[in-house]
PDBQT receptor file of N, H, CA, C and O in Angstrom, charges set to zero:
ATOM      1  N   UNK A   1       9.220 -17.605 -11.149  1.00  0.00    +0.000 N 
ATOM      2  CA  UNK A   1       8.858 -18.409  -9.991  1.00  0.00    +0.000 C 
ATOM      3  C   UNK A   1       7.720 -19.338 -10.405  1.00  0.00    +0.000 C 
ATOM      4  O   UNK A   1       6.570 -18.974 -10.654  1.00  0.00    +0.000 OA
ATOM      5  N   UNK A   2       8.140 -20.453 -10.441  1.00  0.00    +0.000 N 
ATOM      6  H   UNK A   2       9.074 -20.749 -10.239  1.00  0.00    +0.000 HD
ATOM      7  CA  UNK A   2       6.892 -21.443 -10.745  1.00  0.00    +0.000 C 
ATOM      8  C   UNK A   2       6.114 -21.709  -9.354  1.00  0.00    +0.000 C 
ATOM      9  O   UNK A   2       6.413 -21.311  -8.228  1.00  0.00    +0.000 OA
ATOM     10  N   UNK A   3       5.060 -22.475  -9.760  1.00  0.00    +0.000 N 
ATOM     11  H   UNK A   3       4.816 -22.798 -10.675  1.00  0.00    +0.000 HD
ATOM     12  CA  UNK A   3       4.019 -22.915  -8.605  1.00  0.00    +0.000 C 
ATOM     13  C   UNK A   3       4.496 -23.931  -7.018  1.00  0.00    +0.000 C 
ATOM     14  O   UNK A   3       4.070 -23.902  -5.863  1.00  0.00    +0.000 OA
ATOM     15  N   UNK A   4       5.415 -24.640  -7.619  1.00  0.00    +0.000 N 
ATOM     16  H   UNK A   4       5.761 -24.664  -8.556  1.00  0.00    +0.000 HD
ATOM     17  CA  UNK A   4       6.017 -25.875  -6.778  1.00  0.00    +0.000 C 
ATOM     18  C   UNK A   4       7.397 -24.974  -6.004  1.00  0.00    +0.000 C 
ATOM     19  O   UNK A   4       7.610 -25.555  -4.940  1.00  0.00    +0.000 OA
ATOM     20  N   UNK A   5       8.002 -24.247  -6.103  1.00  0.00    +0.000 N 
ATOM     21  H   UNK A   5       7.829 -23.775  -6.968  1.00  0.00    +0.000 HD
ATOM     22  CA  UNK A   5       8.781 -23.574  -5.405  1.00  0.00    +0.000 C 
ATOM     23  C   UNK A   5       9.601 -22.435  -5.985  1.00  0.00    +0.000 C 
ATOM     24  O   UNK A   5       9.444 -22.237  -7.190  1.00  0.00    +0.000 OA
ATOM     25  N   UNK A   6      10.594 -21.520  -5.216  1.00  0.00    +0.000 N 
ATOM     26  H   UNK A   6      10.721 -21.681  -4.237  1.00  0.00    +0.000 HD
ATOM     27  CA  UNK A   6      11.289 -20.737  -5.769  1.00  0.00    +0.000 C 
ATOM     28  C   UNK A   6      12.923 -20.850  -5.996  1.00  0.00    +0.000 C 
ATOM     29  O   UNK A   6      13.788 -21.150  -5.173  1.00  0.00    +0.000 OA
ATOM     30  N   UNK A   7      13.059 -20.484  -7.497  1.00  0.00    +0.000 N 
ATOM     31  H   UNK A   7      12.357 -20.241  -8.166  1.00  0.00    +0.000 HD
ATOM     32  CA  UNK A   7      14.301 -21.107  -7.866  1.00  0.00    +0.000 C 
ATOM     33  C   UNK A   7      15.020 -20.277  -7.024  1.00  0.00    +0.000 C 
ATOM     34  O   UNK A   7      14.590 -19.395  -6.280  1.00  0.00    +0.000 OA
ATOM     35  N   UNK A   8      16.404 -20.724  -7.256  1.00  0.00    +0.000 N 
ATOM     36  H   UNK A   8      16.753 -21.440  -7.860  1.00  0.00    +0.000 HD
ATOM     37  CA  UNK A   8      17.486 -20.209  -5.884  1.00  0.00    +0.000 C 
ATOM     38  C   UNK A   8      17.677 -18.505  -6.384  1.00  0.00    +0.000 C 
ATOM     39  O   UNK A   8      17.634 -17.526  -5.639  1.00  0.00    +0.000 OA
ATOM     40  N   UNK A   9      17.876 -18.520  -7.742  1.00  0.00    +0.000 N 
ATOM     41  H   UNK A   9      17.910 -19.316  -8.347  1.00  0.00    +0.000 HD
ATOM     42  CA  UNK A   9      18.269 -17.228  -8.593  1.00  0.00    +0.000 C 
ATOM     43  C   UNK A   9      17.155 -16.278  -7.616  1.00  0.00    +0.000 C 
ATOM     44  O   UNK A   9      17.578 -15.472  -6.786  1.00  0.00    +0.000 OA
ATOM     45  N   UNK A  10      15.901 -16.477  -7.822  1.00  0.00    +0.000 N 
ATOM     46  H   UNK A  10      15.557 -17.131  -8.496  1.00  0.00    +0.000 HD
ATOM     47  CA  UNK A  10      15.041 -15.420  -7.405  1.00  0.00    +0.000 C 
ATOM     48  C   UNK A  10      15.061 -15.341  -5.585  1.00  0.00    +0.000 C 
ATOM     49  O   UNK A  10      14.342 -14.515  -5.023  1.00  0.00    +0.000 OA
ATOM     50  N   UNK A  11      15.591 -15.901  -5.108  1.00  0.00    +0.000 N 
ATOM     51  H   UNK A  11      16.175 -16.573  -5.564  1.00  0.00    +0.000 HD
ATOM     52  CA  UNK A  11      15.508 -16.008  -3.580  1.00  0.00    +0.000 C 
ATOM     53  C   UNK A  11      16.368 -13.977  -2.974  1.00  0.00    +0.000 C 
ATOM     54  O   UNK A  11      15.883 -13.208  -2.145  1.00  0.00    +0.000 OA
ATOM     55  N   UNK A  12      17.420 -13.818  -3.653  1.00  0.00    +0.000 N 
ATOM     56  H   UNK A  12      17.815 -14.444  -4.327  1.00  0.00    +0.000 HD
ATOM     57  CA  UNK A  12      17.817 -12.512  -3.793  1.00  0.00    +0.000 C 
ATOM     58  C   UNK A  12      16.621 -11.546  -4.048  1.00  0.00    +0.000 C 
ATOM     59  O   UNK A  12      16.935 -10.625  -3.294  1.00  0.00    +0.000 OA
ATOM     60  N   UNK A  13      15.360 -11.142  -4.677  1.00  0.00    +0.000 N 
ATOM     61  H   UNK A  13      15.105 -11.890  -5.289  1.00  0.00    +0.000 HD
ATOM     62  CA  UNK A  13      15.267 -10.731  -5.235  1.00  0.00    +0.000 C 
ATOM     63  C   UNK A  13      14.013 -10.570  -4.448  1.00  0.00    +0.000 C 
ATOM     64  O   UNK A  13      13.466  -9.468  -4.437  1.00  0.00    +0.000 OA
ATOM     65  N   UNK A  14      13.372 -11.849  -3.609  1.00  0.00    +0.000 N 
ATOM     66  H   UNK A  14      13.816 -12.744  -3.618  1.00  0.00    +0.000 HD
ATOM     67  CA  UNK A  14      12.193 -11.525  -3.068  1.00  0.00    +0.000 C 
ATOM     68  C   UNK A  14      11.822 -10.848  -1.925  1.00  0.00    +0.000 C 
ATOM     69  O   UNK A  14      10.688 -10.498  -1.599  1.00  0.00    +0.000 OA
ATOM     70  N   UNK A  15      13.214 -10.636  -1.145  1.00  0.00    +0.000 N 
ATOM     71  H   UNK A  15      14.136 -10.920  -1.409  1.00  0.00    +0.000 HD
ATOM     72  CA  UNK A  15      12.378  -9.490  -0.218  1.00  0.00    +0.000 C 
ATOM     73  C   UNK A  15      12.539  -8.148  -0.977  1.00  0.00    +0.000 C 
ATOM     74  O   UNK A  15      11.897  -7.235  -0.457  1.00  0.00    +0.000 OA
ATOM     75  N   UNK A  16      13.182  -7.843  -1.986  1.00  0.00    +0.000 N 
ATOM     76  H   UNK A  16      13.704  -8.584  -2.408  1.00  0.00    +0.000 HD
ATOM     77  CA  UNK A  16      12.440  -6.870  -2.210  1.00  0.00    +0.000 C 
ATOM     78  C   UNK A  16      11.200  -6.676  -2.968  1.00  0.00    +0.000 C 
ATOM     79  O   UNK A  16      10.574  -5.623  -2.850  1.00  0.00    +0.000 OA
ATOM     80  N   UNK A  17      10.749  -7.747  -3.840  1.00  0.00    +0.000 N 
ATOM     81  H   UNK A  17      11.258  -8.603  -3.936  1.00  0.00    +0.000 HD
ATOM     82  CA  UNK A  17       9.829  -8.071  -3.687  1.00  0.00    +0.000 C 
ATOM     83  C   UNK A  17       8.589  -7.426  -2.665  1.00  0.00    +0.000 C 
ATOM     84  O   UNK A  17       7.924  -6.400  -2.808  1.00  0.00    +0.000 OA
ATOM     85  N   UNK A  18       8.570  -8.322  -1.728  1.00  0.00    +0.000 N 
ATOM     86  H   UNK A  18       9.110  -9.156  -1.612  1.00  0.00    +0.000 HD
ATOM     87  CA  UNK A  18       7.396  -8.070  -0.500  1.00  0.00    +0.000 C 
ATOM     88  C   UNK A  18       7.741  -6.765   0.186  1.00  0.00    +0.000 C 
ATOM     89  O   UNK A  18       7.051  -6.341   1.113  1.00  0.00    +0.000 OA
ATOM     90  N   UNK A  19       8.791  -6.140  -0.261  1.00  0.00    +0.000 N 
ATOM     91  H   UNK A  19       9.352  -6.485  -1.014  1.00  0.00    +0.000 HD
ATOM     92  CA  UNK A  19       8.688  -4.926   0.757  1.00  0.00    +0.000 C 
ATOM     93  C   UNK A  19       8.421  -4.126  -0.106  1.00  0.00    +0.000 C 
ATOM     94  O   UNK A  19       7.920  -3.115   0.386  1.00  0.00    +0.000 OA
ATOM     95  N   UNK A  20       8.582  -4.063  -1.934  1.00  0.00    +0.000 N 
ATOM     96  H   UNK A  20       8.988  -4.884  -2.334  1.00  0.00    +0.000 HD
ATOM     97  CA  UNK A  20       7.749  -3.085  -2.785  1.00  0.00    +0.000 C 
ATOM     98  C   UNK A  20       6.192  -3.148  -2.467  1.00  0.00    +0.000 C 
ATOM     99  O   UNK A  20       5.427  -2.206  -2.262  1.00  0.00    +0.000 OA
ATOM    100  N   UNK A  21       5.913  -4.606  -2.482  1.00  0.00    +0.000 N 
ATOM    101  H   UNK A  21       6.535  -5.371  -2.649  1.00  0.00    +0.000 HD
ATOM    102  CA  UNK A  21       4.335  -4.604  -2.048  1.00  0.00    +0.000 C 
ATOM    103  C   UNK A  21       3.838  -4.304  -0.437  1.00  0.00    +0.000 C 
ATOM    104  O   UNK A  21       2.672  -4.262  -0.044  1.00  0.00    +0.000 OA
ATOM    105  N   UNK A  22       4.806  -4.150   0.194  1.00  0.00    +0.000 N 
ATOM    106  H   UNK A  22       5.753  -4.184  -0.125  1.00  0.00    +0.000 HD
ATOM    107  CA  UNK A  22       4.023  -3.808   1.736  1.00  0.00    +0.000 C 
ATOM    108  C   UNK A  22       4.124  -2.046   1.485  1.00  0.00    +0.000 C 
ATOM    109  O   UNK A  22       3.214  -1.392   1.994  1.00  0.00    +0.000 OA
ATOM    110  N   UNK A  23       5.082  -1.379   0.806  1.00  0.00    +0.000 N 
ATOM    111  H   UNK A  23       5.822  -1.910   0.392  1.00  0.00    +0.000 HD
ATOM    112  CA  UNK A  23       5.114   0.024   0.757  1.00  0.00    +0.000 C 
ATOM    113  C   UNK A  23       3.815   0.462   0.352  1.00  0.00    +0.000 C 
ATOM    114  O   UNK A  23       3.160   1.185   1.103  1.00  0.00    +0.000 OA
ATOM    115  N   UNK A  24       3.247  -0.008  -1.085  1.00  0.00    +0.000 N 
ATOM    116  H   UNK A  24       3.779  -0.596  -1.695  1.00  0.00    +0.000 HD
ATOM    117  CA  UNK A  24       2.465   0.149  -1.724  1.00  0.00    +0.000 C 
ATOM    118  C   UNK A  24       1.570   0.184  -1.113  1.00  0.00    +0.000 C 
ATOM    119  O   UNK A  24       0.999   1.264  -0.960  1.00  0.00    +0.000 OA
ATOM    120  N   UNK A  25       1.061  -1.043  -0.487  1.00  0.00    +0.000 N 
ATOM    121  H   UNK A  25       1.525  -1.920  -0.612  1.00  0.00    +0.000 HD
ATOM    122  CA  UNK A  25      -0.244  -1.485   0.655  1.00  0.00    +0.000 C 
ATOM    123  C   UNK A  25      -0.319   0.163   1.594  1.00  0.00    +0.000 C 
ATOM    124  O   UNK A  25      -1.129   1.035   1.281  1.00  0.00    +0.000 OA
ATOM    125  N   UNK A  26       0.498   0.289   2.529  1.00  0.00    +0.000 N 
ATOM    126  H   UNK A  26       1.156  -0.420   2.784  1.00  0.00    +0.000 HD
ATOM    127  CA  UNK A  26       0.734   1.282   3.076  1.00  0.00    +0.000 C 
ATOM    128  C   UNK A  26       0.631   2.738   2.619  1.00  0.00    +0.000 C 
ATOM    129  O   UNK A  26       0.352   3.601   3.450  1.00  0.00    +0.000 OA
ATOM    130  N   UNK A  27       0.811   3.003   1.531  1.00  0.00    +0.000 N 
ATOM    131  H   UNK A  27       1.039   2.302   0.856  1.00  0.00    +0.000 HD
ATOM    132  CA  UNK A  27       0.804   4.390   0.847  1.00  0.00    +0.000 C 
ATOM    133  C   UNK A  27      -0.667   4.282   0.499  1.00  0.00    +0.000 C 
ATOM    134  O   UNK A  27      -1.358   5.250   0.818  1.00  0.00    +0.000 OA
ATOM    135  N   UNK A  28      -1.160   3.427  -0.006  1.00  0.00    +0.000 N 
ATOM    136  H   UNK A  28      -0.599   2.642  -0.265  1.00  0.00    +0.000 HD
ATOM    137  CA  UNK A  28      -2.643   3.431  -0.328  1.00  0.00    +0.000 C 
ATOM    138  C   UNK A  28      -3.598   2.956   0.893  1.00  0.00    +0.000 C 
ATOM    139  O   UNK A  28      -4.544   2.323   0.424  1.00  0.00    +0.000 OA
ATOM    140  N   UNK A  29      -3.653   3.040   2.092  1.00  0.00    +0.000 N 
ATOM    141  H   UNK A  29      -2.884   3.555   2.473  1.00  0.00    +0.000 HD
ATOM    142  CA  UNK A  29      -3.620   3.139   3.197  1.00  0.00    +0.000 C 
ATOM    143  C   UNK A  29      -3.694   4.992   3.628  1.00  0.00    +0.000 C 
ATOM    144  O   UNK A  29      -4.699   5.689   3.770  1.00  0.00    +0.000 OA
ATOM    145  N   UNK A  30      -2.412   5.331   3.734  1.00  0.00    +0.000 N 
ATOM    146  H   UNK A  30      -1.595   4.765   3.619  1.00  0.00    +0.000 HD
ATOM    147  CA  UNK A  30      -2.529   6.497   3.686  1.00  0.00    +0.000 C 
ATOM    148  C   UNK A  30      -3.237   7.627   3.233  1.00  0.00    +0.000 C 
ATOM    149  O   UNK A  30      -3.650   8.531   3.959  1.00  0.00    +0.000 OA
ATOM    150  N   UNK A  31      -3.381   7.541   1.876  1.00  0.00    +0.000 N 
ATOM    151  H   UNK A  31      -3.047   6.806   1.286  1.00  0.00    +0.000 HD
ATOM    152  CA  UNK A  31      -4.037   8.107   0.536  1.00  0.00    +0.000 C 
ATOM    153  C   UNK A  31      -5.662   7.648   0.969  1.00  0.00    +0.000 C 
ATOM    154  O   UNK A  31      -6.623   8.389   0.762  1.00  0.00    +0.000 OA
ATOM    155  N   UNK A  32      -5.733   6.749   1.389  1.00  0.00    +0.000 N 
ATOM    156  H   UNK A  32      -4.952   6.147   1.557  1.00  0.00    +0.000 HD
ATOM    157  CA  UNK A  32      -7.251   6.866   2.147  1.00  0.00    +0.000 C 
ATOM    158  C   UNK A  32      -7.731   7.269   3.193  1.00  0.00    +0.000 C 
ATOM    159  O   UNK A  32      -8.883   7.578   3.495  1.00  0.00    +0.000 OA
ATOM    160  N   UNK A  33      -6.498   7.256   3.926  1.00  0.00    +0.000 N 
ATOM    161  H   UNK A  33      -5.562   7.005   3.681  1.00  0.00    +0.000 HD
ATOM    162  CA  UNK A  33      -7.043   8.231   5.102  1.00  0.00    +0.000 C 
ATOM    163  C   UNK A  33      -7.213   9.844   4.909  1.00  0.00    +0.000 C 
ATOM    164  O   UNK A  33      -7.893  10.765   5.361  1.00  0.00    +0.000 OA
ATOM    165  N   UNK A  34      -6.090   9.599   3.880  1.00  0.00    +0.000 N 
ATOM    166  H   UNK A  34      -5.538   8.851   3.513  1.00  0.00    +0.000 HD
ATOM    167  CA  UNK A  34      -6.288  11.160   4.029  1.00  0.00    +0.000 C 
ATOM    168  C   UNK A  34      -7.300  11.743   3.109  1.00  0.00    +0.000 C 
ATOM    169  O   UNK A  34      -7.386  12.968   3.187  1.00  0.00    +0.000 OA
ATOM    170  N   UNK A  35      -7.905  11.292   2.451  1.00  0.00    +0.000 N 
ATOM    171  H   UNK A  35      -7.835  10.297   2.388  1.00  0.00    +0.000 HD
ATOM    172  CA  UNK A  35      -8.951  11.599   1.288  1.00  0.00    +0.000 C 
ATOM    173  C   UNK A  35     -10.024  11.864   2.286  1.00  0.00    +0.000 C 
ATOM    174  O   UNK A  35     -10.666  12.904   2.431  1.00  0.00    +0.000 OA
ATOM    175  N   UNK A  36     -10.112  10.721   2.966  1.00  0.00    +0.000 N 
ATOM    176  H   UNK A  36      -9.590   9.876   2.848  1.00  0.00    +0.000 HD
ATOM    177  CA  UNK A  36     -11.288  10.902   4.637  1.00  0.00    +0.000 C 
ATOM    178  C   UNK A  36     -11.183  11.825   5.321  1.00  0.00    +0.000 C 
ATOM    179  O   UNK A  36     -12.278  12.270   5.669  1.00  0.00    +0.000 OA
ATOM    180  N   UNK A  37     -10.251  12.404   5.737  1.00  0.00    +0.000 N 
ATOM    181  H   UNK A  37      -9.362  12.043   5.455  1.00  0.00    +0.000 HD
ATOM    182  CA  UNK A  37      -9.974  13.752   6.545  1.00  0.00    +0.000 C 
ATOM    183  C   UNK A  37     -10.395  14.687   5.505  1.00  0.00    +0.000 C 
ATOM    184  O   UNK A  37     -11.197  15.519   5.929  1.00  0.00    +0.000 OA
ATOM    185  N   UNK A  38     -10.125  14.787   4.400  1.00  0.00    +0.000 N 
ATOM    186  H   UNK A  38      -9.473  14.112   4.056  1.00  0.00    +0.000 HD
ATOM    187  CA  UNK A  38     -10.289  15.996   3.581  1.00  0.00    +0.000 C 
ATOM    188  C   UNK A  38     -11.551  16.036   3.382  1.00  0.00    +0.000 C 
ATOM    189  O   UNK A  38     -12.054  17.135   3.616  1.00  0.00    +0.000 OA
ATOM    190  N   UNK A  39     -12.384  15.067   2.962  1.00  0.00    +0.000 N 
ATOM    191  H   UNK A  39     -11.976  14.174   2.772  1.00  0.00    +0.000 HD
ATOM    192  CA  UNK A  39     -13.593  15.169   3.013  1.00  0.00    +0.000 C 
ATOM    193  C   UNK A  39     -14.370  15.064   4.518  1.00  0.00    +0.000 C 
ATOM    194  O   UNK A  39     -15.284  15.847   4.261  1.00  0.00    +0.000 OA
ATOM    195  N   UNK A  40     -14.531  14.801   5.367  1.00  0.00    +0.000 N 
ATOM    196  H   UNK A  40     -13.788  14.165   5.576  1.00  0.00    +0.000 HD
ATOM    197  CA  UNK A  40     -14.841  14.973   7.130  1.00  0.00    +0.000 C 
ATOM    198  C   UNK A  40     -14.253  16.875   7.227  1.00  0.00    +0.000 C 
ATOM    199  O   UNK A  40     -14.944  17.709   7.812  1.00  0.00    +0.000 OA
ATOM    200  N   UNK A  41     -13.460  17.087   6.823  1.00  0.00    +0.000 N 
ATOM    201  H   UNK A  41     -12.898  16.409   6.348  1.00  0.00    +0.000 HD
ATOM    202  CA  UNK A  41     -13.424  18.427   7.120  1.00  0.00    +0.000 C 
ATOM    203  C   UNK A  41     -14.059  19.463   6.207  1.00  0.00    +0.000 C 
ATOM    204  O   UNK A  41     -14.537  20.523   6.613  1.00  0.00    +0.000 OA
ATOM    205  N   UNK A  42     -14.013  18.950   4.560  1.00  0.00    +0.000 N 
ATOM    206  H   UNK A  42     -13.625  18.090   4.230  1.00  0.00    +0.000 HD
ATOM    207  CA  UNK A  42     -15.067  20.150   4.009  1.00  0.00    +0.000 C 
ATOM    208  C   UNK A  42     -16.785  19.874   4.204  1.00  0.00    +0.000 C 
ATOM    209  O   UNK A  42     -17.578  20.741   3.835  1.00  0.00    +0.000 OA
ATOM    210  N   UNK A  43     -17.295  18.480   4.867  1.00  0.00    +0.000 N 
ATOM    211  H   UNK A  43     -16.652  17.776   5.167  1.00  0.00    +0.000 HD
ATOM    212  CA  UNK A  43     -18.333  18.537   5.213  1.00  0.00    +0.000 C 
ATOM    213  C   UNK A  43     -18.431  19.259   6.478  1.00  0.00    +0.000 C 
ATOM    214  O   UNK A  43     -19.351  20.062   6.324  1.00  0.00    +0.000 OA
ATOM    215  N   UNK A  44     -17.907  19.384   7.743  1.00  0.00    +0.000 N 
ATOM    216  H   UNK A  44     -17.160  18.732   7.869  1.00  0.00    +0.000 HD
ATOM    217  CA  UNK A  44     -18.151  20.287   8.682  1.00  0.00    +0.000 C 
ATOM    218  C   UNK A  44     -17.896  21.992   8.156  1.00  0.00    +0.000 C 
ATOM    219  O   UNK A  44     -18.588  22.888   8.640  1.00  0.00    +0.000 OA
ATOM    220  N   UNK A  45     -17.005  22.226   7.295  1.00  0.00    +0.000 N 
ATOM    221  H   UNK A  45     -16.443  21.498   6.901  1.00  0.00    +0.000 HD
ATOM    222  CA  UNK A  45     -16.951  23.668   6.906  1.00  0.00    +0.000 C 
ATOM    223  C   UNK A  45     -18.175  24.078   6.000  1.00  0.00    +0.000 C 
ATOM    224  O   UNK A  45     -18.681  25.192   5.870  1.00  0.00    +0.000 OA
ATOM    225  N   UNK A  46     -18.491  22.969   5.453  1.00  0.00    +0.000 N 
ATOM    226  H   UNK A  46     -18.079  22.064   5.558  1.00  0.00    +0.000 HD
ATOM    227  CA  UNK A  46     -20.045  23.302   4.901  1.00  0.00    +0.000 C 
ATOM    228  C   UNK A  46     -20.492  23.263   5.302  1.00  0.00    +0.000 C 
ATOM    229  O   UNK A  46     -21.449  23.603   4.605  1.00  0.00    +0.000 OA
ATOM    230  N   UNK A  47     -21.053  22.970   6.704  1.00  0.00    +0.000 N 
ATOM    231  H   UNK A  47     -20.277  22.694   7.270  1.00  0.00    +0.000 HD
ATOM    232  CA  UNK A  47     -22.492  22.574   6.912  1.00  0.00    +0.000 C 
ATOM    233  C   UNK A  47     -21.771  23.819   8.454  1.00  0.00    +0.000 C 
ATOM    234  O   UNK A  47     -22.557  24.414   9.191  1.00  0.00    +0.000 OA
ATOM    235  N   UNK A  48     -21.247  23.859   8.505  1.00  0.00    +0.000 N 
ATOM    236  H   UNK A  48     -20.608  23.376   7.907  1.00  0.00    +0.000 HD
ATOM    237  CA  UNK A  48     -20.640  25.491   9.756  1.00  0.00    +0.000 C 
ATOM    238  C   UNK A  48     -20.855  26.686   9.652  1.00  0.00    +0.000 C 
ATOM    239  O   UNK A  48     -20.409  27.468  10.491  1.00  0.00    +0.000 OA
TER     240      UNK A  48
């Protein structure tokens, strides 16, 4: 894919594309929340 537009060949190819990268976004999303819960809960079991 050059700068000035996308050749026709790759037009197939880009939503999956953006939906590998919205999964990703989302899972690491997740993976932070939940790191936050895990830690929010062994600080109250420590300090309980």
């Amino acid at each position: 894919m050059d700068a000035h537009g996308i050749d026709i060949a790759e037009i197939e190819e880009l939503d999956t594309r953006v939906a590998n990268a919205g999964a990703i976004r989302a899972l690491e999303q997740v993976a932070d929340h939940t790191c936050e819960y895990i830690v929010g809960i062994v600080v109250i079991i420590s300090n309980g």
